[in-house]
N, C-alpha and C positions, 0 to 999 in steps of 0.2 A: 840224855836230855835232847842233844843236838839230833840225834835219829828220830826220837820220837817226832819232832819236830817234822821232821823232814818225811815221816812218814804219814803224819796228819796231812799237812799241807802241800807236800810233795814241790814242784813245781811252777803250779795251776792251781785255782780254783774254777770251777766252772758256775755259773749263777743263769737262773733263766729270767731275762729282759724279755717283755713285749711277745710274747711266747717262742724265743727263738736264745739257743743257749748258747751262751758268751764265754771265751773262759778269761781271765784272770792272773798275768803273773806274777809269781809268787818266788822270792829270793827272799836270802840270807845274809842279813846284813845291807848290803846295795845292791840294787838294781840297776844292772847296765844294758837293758834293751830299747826298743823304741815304741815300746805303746804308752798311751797320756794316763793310765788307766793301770796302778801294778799295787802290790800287798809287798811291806818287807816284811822282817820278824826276829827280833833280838831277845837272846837271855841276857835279864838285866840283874836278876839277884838269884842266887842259892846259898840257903841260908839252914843251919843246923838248927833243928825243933827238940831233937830226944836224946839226949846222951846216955851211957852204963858203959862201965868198966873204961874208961876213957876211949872207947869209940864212937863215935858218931853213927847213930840208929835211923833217925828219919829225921828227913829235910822237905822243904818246900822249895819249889824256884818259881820263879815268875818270868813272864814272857811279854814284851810287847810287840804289838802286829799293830802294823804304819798301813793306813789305807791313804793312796795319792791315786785324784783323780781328776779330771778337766770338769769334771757334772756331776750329775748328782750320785751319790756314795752309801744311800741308806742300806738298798738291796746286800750291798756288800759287807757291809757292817753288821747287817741280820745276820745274814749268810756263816759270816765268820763266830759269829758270837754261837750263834748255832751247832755248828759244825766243832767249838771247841770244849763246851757244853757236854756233846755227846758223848767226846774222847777224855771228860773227867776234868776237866779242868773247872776254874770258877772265876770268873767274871769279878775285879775290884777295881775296876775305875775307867776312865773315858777321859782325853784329854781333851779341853776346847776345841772347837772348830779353829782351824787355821787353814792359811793362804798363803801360800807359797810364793812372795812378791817376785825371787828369780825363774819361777818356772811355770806361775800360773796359775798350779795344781792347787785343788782342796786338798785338805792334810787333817786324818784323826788320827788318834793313836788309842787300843784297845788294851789294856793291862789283865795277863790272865793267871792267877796263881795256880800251882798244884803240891801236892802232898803226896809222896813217895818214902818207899823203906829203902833204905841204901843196903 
């Protein structure tokens, strides 16, 4: 899970603002750099769907991807939903818009399920 992860998002996202492309950084858990502008990305559940013969057949997990930003955040939010979309996953939920009162930052939170055979 943790590679696929790391393999979708790698790093960076890159997004094109005002015709001119931006990238995006992208960590695991926390971000510890200096732009006002970063994507994290936590597994928050893996969960057994199929069981036979007492092993565990197919599971789902789910992901959440934190967009913190100083402005406005839509592009990135497309972007991501997008981009997760493509690589199989499914889109179930959005957490309110928040504000970050110690840092500033606007703060969503994107919820992405998947379904996998183990």
């Amino acid at each position: 899970m943790n590679q696929e992860l790391k393999t979708i998002l790698g790093d960076k996202i890159t997004i094109t603002r005002a015709g001119k492309q931006v990238d995006i950084p992208v960590a695991h858990l926390k971000y510890k750099g200096n732009s006002k502008t970063y994507i994290t990305w936590t597994i928050i559940k893996n969960s057994p769907l199929l069981w036979a013969n007492d092993e565990d057949l197919y599971s789902e997990y789910l992901v959440d991807i934190d967009i913190y930003s100083d402005g406005n955040y839509l592009d990135i939010e497309k972007h991501i939903k997008d981009l997760m979309k493509t690589n199989d996953f499914v889109w179930t939920e959005d957490s309110t818009e928040m504000h970050e009162d110690d840092t500033g930052l606007y703060h969503k939170t994107c919820t992405f399920g998947k379904e996998r055979m183990i």
